[in-house]
N, C-alpha and C positions, 0 to 999 in steps of 0.2 A: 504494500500500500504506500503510495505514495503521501508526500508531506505537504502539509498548507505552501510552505516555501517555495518546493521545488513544484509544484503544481503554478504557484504564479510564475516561478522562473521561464517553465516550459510556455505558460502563455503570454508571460510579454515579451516572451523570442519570436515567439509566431506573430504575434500582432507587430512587431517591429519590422517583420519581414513584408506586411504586406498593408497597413496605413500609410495612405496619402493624403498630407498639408493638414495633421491634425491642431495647425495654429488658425487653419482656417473652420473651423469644427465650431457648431453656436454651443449647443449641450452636454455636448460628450468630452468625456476626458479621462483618458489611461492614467492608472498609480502605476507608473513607473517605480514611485517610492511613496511613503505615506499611506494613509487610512482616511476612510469617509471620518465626518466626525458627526454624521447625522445619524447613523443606527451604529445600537451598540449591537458587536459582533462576540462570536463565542470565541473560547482564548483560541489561540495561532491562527484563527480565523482574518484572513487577509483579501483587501480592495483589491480588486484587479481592474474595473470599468465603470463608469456613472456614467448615466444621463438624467441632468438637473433642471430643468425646464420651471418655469415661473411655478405651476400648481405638484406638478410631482418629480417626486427622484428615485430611479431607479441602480441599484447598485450590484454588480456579478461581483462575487467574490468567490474565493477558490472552495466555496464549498455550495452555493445557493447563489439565486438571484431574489434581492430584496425590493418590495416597491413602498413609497408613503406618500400617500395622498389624503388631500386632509382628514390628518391625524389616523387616518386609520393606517396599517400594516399587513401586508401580505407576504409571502415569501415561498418557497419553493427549493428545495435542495435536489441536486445535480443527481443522486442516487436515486429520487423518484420519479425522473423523466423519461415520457417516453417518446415522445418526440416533438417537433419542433417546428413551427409554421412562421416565417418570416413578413409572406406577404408578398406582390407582386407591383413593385412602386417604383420599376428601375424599370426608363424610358416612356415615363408619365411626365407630359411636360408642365402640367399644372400639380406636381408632386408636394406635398407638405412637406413642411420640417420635422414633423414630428409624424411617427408611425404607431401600430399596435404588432406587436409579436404573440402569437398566442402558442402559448407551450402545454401541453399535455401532458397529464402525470401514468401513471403506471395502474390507476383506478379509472382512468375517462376522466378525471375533470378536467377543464379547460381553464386555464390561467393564462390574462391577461398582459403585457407589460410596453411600457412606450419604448421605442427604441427612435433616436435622428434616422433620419432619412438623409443622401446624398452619402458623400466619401467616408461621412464617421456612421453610415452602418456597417461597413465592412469591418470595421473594430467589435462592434456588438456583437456582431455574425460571429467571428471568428474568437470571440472569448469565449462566447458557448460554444460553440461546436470544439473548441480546444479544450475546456472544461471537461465537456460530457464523454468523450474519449481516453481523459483520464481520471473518470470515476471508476 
């Protein structure tokens, strides 16, 4: 089994290898280093991705993806997924900034989460899909 650490290691290799101009990014933003400071996480439990938009923020960390919108909390850990629906909003020319991803658990239910749209979903895309491969 692998560790909180080496779990974000592996995925901010992969996302390093393949985000573009995440200076030009409105929501999203990779921990390179650091911790969200907006949900508390379980110990070694470590930030890998947010997207922080005016009403909610959603955060991947190396073990769950967490969302809060007012004040409520939702959350979802990488072991109960079963799979993963992105959405079809590449080469929409009236596309939003913001998206919905809807993830499925291992029971049927369907969980909601916002992800950017444009170059910084390729960073969301690829923290989970790098996540749930080394669950």
């Amino acid at each position: 089994m692998k560790t909180d650490n080496s779990k974000k290691n592996i995925t901010i290799a992969a996302l390093s290898r393949k985000i573009m101009h995440p200076e030009e990014w409105i929501y999203s933003k990779v921990y390179f280093l650091g911790k969200s400071l907006d949900f508390d996480l379980e110990e070694n439990e470590l930030s890998v991705f947010e997207v922080k938009s005016p009403n909610v923020t959603t955060l991947i960390t190396t073990r769950r993806i967490i969302e809060k919108s007012n004040n409520s909390i939702h959350s979802l850990k990488f072991d109960d997924v079963d799979s993963v629906k992105y959405g079809n909003f590449k080469g929409d020319l009236n596309k939003p900034q913001l998206s919905i991803c809807k993830i499925i658990d291992i029971h049927g239910k369907e969980f909601s989460f916002q992800m950017e749209t444009g170059k910084a979903s390729i960073g969301f895309i690829y923290a989970i899909n790098t996540l749930l491969r080394l669950k």
